[in-house]
PyMOL Python script that loads the backbone (N, CA, C, O; Angstrom):
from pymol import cmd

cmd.read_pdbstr("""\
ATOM      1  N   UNK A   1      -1.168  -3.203 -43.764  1.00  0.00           N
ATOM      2  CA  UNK A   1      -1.106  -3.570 -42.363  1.00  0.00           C
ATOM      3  C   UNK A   1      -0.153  -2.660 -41.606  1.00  0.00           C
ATOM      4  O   UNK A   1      -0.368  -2.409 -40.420  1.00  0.00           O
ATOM      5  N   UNK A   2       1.030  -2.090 -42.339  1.00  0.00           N
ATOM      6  CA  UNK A   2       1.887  -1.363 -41.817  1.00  0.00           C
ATOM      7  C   UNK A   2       1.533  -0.131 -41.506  1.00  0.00           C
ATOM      8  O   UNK A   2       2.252   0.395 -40.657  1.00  0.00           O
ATOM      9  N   UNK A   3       0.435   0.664 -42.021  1.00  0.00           N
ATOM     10  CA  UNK A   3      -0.316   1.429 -41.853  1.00  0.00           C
ATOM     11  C   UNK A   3      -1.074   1.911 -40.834  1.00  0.00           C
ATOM     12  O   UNK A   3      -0.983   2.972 -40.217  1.00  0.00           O
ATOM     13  N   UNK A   4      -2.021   0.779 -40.706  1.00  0.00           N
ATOM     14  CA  UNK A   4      -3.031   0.266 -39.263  1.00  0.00           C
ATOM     15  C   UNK A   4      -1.909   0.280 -38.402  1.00  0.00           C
ATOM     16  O   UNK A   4      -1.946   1.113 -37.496  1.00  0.00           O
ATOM     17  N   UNK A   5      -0.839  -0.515 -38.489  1.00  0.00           N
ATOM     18  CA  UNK A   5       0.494  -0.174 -37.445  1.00  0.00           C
ATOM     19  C   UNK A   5       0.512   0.870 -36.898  1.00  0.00           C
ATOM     20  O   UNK A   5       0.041   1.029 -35.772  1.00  0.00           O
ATOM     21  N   UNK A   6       1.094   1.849 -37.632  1.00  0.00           N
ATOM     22  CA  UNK A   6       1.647   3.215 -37.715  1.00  0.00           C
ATOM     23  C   UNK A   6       0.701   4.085 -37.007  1.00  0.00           C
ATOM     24  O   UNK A   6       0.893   4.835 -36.050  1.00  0.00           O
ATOM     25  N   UNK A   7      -0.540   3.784 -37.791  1.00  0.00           N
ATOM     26  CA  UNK A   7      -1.517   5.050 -37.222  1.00  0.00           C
ATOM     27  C   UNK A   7      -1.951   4.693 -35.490  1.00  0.00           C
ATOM     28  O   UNK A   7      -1.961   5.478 -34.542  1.00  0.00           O
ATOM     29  N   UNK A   8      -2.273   3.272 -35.516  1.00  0.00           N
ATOM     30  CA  UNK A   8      -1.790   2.818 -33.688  1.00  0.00           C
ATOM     31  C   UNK A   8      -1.501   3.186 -32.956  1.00  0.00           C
ATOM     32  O   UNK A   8      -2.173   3.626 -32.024  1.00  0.00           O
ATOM     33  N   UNK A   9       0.194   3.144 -33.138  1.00  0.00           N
ATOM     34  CA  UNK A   9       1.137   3.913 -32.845  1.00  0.00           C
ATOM     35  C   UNK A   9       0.843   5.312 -32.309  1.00  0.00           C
ATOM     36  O   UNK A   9       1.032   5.701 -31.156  1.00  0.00           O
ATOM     37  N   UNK A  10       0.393   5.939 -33.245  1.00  0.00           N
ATOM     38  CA  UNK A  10       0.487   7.293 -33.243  1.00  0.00           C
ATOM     39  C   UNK A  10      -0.425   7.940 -32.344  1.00  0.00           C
ATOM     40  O   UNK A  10      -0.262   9.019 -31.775  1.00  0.00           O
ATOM     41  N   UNK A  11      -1.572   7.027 -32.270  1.00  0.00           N
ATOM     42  CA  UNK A  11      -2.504   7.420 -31.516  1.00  0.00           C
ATOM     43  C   UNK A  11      -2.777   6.906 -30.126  1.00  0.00           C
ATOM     44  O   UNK A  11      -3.748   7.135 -29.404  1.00  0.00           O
ATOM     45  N   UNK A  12      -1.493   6.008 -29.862  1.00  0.00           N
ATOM     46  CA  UNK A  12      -1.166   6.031 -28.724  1.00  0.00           C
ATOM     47  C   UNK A  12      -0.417   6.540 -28.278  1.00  0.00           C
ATOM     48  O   UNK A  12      -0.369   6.500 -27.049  1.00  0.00           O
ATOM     49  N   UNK A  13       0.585   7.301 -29.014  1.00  0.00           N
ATOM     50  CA  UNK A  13       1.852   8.809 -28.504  1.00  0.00           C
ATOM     51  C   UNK A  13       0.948   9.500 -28.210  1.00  0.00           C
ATOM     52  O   UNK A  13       0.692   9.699 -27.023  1.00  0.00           O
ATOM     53  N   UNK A  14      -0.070  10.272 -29.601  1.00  0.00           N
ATOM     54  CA  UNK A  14      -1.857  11.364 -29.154  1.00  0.00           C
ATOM     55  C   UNK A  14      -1.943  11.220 -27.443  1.00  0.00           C
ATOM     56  O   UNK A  14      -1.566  11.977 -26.548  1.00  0.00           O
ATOM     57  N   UNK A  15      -2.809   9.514 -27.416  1.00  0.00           N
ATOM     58  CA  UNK A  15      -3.449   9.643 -26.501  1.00  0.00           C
ATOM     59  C   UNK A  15      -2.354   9.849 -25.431  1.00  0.00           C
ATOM     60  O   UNK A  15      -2.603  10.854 -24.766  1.00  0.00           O
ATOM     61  N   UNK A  16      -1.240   9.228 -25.059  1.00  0.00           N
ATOM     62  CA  UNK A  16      -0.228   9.427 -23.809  1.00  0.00           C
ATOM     63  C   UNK A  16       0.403  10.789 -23.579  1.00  0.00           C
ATOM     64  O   UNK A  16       0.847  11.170 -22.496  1.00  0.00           O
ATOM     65  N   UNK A  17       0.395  11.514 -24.763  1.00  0.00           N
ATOM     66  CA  UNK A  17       0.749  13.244 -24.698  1.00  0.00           C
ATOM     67  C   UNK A  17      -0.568  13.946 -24.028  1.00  0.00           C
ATOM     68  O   UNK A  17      -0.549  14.746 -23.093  1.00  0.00           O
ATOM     69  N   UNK A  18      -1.523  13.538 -24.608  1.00  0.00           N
ATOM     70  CA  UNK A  18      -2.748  14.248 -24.490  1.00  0.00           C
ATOM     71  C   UNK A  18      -3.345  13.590 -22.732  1.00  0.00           C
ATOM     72  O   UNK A  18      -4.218  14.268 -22.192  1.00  0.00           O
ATOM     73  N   UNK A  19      -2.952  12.621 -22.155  1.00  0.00           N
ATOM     74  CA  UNK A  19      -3.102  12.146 -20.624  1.00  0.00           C
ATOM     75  C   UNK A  19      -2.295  12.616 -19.848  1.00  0.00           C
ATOM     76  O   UNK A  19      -2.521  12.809 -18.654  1.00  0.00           O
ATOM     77  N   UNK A  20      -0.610  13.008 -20.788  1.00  0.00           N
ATOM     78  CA  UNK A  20       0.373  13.900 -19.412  1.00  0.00           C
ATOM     79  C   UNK A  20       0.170  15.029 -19.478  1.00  0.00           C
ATOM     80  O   UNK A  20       0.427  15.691 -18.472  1.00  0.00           O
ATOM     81  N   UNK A  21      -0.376  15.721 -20.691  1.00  0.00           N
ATOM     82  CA  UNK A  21      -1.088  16.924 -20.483  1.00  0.00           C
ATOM     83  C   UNK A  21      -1.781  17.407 -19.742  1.00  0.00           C
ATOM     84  O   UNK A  21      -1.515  18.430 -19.111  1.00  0.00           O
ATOM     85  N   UNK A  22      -3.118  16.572 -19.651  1.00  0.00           N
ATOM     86  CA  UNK A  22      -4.332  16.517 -18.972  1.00  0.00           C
ATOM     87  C   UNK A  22      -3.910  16.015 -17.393  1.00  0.00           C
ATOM     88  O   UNK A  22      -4.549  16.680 -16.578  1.00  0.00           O
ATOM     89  N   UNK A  23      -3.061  15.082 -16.783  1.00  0.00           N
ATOM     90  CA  UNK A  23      -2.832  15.251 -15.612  1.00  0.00           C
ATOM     91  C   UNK A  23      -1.828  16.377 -15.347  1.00  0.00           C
ATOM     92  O   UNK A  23      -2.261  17.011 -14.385  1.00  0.00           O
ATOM     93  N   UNK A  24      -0.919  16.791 -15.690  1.00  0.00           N
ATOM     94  CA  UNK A  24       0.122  17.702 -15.475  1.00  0.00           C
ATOM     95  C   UNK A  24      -1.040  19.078 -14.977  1.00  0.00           C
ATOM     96  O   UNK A  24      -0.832  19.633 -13.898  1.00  0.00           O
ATOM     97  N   UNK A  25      -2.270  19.543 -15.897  1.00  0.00           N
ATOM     98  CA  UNK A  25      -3.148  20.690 -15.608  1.00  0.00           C
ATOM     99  C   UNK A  25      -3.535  20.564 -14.099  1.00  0.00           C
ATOM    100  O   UNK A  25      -3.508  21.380 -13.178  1.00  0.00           O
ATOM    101  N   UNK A  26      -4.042  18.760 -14.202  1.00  0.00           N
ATOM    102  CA  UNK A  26      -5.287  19.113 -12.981  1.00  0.00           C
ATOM    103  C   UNK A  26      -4.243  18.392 -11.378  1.00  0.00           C
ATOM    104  O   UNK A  26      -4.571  18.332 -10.193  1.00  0.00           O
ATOM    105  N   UNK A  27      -3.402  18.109 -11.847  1.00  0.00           N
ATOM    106  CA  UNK A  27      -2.838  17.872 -10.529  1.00  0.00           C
ATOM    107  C   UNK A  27      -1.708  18.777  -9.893  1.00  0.00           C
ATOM    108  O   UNK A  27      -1.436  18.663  -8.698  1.00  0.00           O
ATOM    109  N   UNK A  28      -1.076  19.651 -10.687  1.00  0.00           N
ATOM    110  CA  UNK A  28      -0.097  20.882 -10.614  1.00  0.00           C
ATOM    111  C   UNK A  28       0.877  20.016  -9.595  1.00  0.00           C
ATOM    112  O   UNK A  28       0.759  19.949  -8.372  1.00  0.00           O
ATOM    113  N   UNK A  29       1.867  19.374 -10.420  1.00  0.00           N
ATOM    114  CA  UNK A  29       3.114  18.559  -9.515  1.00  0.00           C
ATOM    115  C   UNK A  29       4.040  19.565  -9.143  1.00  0.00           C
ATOM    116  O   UNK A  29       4.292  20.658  -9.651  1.00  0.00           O
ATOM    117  N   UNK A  30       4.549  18.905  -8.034  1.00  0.00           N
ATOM    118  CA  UNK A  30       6.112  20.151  -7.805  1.00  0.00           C
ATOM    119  C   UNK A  30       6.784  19.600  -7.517  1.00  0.00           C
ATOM    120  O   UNK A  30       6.665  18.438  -7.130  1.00  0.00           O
ATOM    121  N   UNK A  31       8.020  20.419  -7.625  1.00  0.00           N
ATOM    122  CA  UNK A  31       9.303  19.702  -7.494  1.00  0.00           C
ATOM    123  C   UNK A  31      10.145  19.519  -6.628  1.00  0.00           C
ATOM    124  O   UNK A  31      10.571  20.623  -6.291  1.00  0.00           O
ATOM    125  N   UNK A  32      10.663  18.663  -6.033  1.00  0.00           N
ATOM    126  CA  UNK A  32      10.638  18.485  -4.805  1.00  0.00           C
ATOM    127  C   UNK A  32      11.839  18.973  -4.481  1.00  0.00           C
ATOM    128  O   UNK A  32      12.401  19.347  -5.510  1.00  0.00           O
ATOM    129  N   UNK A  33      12.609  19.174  -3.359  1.00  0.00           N
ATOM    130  CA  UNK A  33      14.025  20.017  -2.971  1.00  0.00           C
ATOM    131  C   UNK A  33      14.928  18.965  -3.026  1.00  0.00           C
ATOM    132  O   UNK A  33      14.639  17.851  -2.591  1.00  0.00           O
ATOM    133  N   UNK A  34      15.994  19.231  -3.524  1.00  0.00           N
ATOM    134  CA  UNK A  34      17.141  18.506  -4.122  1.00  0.00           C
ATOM    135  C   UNK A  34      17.840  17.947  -2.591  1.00  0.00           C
ATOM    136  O   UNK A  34      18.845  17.236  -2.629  1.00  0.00           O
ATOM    137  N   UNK A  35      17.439  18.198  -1.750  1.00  0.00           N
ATOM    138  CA  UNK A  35      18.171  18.037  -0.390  1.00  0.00           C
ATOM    139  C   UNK A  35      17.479  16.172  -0.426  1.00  0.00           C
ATOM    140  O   UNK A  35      18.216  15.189  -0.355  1.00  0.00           O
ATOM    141  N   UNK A  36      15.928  16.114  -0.554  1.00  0.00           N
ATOM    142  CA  UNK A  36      14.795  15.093  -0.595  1.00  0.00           C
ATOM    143  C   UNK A  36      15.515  14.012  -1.518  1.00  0.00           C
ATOM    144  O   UNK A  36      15.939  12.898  -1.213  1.00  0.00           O
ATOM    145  N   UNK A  37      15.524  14.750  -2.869  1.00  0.00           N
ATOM    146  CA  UNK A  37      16.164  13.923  -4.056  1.00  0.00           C
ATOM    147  C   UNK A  37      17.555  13.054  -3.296  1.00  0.00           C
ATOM    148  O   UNK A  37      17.676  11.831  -3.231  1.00  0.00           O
ATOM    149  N   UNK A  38      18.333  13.899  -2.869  1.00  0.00           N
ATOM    150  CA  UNK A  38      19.527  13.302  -2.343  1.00  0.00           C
ATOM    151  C   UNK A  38      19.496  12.162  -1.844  1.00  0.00           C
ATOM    152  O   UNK A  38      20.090  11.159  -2.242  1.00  0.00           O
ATOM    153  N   UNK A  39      18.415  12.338  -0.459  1.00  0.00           N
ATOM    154  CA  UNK A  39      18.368  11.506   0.775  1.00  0.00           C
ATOM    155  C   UNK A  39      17.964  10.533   0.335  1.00  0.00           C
ATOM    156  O   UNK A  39      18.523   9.487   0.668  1.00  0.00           O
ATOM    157  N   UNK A  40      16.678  10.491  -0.713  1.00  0.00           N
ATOM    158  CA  UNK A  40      15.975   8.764  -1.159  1.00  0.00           C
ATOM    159  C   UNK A  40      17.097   8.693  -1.772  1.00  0.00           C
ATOM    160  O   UNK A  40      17.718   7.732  -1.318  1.00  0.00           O
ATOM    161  N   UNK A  41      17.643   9.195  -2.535  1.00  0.00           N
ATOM    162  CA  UNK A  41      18.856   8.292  -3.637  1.00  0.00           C
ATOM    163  C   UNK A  41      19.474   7.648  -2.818  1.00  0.00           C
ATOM    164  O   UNK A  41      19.152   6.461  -2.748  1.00  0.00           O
ATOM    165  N   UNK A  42      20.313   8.019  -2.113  1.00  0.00           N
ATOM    166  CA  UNK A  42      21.254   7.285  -0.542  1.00  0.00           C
ATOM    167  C   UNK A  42      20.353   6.610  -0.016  1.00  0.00           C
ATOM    168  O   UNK A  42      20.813   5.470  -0.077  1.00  0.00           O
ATOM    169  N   UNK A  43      19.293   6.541   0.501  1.00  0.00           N
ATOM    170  CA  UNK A  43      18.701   5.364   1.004  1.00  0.00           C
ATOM    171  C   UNK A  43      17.861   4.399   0.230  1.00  0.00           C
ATOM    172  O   UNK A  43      17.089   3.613   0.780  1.00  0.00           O
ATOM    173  N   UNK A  44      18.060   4.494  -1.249  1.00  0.00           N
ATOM    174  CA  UNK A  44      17.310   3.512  -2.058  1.00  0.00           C
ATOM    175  C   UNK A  44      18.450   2.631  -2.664  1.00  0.00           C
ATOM    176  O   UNK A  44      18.272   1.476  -3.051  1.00  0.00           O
ATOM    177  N   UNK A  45      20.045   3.530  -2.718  1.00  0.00           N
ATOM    178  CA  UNK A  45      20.974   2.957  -3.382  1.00  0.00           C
ATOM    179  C   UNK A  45      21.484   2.030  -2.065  1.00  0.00           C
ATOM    180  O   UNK A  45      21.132   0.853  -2.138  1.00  0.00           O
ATOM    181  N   UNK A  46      22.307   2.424  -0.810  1.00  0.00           N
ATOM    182  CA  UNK A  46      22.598   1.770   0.269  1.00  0.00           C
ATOM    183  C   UNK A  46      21.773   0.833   0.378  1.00  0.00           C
ATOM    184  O   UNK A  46      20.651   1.207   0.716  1.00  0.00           O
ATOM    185  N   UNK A  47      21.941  -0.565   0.174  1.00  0.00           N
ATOM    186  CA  UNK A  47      21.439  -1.409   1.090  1.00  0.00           C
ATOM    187  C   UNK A  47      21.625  -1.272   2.558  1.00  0.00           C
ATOM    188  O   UNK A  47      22.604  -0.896   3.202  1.00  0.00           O
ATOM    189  N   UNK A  48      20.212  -1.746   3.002  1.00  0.00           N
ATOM    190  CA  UNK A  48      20.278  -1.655   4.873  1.00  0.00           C
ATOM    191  C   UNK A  48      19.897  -3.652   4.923  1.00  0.00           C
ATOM    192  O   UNK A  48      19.586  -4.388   3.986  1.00  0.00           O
ATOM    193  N   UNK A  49      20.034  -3.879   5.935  1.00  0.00           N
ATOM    194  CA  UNK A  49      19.991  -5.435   6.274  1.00  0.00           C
ATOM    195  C   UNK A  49      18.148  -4.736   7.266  1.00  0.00           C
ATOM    196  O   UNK A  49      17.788  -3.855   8.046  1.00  0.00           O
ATOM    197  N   UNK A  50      17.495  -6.082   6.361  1.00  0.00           N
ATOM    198  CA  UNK A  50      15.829  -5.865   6.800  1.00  0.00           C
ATOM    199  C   UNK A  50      15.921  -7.039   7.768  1.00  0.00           C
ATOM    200  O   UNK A  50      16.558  -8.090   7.688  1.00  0.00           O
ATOM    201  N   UNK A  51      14.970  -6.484   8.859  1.00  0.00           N
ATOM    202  CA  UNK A  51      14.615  -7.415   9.941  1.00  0.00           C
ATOM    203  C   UNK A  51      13.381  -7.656   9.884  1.00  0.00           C
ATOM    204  O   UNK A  51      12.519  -6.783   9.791  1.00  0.00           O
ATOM    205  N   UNK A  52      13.154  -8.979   9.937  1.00  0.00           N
ATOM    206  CA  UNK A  52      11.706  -9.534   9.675  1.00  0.00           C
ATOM    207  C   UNK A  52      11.414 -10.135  11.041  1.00  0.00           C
ATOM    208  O   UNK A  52      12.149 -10.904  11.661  1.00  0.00           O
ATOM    209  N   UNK A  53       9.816  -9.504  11.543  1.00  0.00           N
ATOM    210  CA  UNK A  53       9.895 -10.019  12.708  1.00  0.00           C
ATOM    211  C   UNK A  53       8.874 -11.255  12.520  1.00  0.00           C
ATOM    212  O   UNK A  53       8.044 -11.453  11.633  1.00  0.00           O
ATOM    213  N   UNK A  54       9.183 -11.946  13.547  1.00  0.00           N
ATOM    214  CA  UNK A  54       8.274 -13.240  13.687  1.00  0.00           C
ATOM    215  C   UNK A  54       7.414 -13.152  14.562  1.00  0.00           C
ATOM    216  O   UNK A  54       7.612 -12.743  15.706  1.00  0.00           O
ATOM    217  N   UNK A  55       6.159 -13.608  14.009  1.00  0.00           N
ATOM    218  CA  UNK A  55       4.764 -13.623  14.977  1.00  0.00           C
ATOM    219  C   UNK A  55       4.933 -14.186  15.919  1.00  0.00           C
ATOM    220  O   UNK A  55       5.631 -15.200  15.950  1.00  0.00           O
ATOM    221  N   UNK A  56       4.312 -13.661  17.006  1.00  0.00           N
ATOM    222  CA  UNK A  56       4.183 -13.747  18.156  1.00  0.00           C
ATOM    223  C   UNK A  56       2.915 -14.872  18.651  1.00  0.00           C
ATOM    224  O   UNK A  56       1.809 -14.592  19.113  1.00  0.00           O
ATOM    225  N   UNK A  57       3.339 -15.834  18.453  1.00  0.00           N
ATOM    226  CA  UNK A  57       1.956 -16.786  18.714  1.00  0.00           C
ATOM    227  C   UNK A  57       1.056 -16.736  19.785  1.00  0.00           C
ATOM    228  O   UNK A  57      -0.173 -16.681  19.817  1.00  0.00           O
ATOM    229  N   UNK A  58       2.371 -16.783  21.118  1.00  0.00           N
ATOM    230  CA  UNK A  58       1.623 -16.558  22.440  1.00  0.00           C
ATOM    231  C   UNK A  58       0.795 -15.728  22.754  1.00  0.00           C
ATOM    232  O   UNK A  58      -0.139 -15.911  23.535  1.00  0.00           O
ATOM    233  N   UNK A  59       1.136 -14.445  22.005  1.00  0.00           N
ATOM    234  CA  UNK A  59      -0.025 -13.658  22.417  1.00  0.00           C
ATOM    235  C   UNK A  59      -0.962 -14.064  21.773  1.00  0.00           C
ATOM    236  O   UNK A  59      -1.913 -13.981  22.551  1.00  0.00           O
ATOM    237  N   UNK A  60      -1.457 -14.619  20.452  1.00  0.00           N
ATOM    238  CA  UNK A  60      -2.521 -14.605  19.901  1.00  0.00           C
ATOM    239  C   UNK A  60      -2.984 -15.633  20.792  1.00  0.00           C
ATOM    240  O   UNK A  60      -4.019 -15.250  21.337  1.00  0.00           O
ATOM    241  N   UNK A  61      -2.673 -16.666  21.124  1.00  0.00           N
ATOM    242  CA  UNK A  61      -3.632 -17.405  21.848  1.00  0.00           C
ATOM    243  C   UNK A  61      -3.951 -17.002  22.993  1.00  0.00           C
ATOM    244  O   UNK A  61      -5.080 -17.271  23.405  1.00  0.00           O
ATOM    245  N   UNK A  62      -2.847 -16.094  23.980  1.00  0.00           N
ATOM    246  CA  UNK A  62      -3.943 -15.844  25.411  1.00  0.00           C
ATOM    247  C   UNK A  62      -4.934 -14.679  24.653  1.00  0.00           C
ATOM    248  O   UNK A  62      -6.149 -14.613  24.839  1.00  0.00           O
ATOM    249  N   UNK A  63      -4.481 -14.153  24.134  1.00  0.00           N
ATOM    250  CA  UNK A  63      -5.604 -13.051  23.784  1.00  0.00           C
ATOM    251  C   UNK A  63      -7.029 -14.044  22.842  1.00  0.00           C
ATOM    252  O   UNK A  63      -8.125 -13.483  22.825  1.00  0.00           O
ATOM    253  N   UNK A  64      -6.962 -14.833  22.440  1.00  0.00           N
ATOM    254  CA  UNK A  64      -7.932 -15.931  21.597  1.00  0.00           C
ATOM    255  C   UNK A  64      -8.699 -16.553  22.866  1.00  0.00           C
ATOM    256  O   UNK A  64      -9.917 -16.726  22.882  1.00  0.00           O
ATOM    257  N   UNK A  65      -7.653 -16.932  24.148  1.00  0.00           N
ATOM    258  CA  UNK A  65      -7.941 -17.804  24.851  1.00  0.00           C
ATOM    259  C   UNK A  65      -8.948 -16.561  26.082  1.00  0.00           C
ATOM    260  O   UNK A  65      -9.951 -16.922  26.698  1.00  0.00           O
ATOM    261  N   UNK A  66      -8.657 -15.884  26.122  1.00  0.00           N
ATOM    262  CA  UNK A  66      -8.934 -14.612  27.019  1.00  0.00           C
ATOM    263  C   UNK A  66     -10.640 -14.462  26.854  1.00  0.00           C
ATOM    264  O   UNK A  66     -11.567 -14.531  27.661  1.00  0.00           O
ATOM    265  N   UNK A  67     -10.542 -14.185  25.149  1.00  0.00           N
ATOM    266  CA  UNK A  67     -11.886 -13.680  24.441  1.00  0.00           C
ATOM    267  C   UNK A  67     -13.159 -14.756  24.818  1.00  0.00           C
ATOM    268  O   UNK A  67     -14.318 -14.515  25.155  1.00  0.00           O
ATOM    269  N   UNK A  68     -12.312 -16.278  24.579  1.00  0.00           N
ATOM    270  CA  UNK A  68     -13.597 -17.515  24.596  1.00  0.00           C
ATOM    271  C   UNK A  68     -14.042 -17.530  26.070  1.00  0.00           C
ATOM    272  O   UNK A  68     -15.197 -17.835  26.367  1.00  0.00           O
ATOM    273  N   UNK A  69     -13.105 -17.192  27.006  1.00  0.00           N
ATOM    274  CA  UNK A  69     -13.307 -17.773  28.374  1.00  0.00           C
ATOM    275  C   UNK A  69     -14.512 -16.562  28.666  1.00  0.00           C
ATOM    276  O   UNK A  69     -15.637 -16.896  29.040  1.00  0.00           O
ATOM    277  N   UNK A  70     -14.089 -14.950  28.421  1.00  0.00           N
ATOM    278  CA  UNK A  70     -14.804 -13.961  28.529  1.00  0.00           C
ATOM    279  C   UNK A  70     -16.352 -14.162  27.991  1.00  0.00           C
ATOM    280  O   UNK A  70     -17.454 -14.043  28.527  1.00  0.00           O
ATOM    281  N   UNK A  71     -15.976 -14.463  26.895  1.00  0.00           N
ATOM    282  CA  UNK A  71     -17.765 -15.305  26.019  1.00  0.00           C
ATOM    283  C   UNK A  71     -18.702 -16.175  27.275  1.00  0.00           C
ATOM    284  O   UNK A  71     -19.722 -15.877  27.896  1.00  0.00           O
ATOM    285  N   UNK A  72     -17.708 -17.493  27.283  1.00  0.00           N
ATOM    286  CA  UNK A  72     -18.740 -18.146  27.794  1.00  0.00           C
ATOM    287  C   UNK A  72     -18.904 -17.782  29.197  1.00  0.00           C
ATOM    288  O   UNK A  72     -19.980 -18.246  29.571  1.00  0.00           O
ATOM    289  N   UNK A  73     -18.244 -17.083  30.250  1.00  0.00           N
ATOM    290  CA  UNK A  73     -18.076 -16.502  30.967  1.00  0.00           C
ATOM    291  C   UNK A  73     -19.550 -15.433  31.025  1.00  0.00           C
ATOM    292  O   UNK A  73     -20.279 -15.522  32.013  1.00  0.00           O
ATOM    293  N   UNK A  74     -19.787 -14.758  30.253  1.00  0.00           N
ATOM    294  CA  UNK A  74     -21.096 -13.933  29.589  1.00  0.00           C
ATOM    295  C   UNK A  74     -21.855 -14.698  29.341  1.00  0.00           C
ATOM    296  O   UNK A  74     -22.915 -14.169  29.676  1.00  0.00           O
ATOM    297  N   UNK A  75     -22.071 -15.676  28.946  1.00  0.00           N
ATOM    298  CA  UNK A  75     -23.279 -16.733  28.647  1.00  0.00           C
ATOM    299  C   UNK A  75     -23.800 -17.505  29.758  1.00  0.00           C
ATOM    300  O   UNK A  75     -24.931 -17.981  29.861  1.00  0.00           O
ATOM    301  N   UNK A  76     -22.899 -17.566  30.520  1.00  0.00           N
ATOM    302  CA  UNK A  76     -22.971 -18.248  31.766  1.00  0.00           C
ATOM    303  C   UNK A  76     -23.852 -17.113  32.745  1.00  0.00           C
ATOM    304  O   UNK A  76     -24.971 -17.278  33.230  1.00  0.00           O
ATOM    305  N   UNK A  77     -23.276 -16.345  32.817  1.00  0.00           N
ATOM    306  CA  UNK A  77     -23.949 -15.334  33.629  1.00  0.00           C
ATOM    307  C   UNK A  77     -25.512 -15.423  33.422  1.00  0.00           C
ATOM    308  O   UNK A  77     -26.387 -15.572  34.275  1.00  0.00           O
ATOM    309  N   UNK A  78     -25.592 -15.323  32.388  1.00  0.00           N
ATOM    310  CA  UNK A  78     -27.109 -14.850  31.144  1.00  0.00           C
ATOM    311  C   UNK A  78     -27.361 -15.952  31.659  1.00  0.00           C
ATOM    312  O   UNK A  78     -28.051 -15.826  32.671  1.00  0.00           O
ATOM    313  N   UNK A  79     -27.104 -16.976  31.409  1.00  0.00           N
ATOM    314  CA  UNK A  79     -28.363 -18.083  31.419  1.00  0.00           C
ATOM    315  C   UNK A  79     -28.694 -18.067  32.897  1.00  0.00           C
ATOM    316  O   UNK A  79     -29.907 -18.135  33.094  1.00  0.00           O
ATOM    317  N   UNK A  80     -27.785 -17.981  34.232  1.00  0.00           N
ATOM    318  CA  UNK A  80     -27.795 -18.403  35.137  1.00  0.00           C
ATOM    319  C   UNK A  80     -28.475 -17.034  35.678  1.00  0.00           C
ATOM    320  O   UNK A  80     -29.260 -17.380  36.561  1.00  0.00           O
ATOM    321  N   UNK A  81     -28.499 -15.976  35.561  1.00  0.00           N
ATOM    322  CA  UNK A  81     -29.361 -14.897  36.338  1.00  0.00           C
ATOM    323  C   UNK A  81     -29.997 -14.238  35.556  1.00  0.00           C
ATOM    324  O   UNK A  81     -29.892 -13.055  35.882  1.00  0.00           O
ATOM    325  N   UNK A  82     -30.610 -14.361  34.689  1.00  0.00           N
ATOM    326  CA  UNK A  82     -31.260 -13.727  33.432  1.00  0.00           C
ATOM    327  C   UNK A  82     -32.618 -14.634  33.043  1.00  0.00           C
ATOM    328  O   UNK A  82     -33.310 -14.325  32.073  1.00  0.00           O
TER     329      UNK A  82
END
""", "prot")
cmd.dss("prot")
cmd.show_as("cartoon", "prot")
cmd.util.cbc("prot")
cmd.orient("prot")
């Protein structure tokens, strides 16, 4: 069983060598300028205080309320001169 283990193993190092291989060819990565590296590090390490905004209800309803009146507003027309 330790065997079947092993060889597993191994052929999942194979296959994961043989996939960073195979992307490393066809995607040609580069490396990015150490100035870049810097800046995300400082802004991934610094916490910033996140502002979460809150939906705006009012608008959704005049704009909801806008659309129905506009509808039947159009239907009205239609039936009445059409």
């Amino acid at each position: 069983m330790n065997k079947i283990l092993i060889g597993e193993k191994l052929n999942t190092q194979t296959f994961s060598m043989n996939l960073e291989s195979e992307l490393s060819q066809r995607l040609r990565p580069i490396q990015p300028r150490s100035e870049f590296i810097h800046q995300l590090q400082s802004n991934l390490t610094n916490a910033k205080r996140i502002h979460v905004e809150e939906r705006n209800y009012g608008l959704a309803l005049v704009s909801i309320s806008v659309g129905l009146f506009f509808g039947a507003l159009s239907l009205w027309f239609l039936r009445r001169f059409i």
